[in-house]
N, C-alpha and C positions, 0 to 999 in steps of 0.2 A: 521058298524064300530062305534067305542067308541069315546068319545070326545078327550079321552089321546092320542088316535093314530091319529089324526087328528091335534092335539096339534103342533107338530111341521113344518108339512108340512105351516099351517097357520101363526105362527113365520118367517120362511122362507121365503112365498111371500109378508107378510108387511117389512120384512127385504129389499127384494130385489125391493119392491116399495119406499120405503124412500131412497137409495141408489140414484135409477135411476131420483127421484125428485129434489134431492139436487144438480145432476152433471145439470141437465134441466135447474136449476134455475142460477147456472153460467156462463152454457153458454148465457143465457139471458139476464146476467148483463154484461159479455163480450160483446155481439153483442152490447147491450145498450151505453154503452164506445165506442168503435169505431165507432155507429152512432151521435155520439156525438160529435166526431173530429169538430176542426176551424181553416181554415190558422190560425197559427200563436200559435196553441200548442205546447208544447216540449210534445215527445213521445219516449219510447223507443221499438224497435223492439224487435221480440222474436227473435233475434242474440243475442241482447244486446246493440246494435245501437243506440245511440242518438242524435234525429233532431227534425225539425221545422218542425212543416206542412206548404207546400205551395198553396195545392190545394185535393181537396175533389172531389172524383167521386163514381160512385156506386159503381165499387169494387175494385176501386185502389185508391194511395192516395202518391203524388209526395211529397216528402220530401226534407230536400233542411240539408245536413249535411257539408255543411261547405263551404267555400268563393267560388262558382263557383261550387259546384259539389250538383245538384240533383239527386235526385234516384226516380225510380218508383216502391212502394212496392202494392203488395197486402193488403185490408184489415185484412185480416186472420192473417199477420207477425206482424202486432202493437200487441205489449205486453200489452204496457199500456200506457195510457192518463195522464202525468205529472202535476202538480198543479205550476202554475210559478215561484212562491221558493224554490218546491223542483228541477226542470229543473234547472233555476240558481247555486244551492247549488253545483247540480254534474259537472254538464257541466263549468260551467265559475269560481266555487269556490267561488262566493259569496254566503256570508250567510248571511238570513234576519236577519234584525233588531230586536229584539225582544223587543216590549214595551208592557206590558201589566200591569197592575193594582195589579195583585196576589203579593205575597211575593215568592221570587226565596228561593228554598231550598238550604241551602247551604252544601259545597262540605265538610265540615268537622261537626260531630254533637257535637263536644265539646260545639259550642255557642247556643246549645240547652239546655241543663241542667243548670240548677241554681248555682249551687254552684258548682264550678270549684277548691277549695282547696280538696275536698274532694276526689275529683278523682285523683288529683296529689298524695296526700295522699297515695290512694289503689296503683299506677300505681307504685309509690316510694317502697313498699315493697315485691313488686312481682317482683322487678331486680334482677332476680338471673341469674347466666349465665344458656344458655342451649345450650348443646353438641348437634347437630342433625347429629353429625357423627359417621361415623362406629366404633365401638371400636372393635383393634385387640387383636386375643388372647397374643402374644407376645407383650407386652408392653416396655420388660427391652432394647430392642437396638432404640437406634433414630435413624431415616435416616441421612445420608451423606448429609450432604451440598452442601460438594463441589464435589462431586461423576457426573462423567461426564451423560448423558441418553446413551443408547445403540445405537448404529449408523448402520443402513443395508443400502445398495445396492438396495435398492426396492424390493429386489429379495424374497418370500416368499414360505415357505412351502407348505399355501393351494393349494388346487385343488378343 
């Protein structure tokens, strides 16, 4: 056999070894996360569930989701291992405090540009109106004002 006929078969099993590597490698950062649990993480389960860890065992892991009611879940059902601001953010609607040193970008980029007449300028001669509605062919009757809408019984044609 020739190398060209060989060619593909060989694409194929490094195809299907990069595939099976890369699924390997997350479940490895999975197990890695959930051995990593400590009372007193916020987690969310693969339901969708959000709690506190209360207790860590080798393959369960007692949760405590709200005033008096624990639950005993599998390791396997933690979705994911929360960082304590994003837990807070969801669950209780606080949002961290953000101080940091950077300059925040701001929500409009007008106070970006230098010269702000110039754009009012260009902005000022592009107001022309613009129709984004349907034009009928019959233009010469207006609609009725005061012309009542058509009133049914519920009752309809379809089937």
């Amino acid at each position: 056999m020739s190398l060209v006929t060989l060619l593909p078969f060989i694409v194929l099993i490094g195809a299907m070894f990069l595939m099976t590597r890369s699924a390997k490698k997350k479940q490895q950062q999975a197990a890695d996360m959930r051995n990593q649990m400590q009372p007193g993480s916020g987690v969310r389960t693969i339901g969708g569930m959000y709690a506190t860890v209360k207790e860590v065992n080798d393959d369960t892991v007692l949760v405590d989701a709200g005033p008096g009611v624990e639950l005993l879940f599998a390791k396997n059902a933690i979705g994911a291992v929360l960082s304590d601001d994003e837990y807070n953010r969801i669950v209780h609607g606080i949002e961290h405090d953000l101080k940091t040193d950077t300059d925040v970008v701001p929500d409009d980029a007008s106070s970006l540009t230098d010269s702000d007449e110039s754009a009012d300028a260009a902005a000022a001669s592009d107001e022309k109106p613009v129709d984004l509605g349907k034009k009928d062919e019959d233009t010469d009757e207006e609609p009725k004002a005061d012309a009542e809408p058509k009133k049914t019984d519920g009752d309809s044609d379809a089937k």
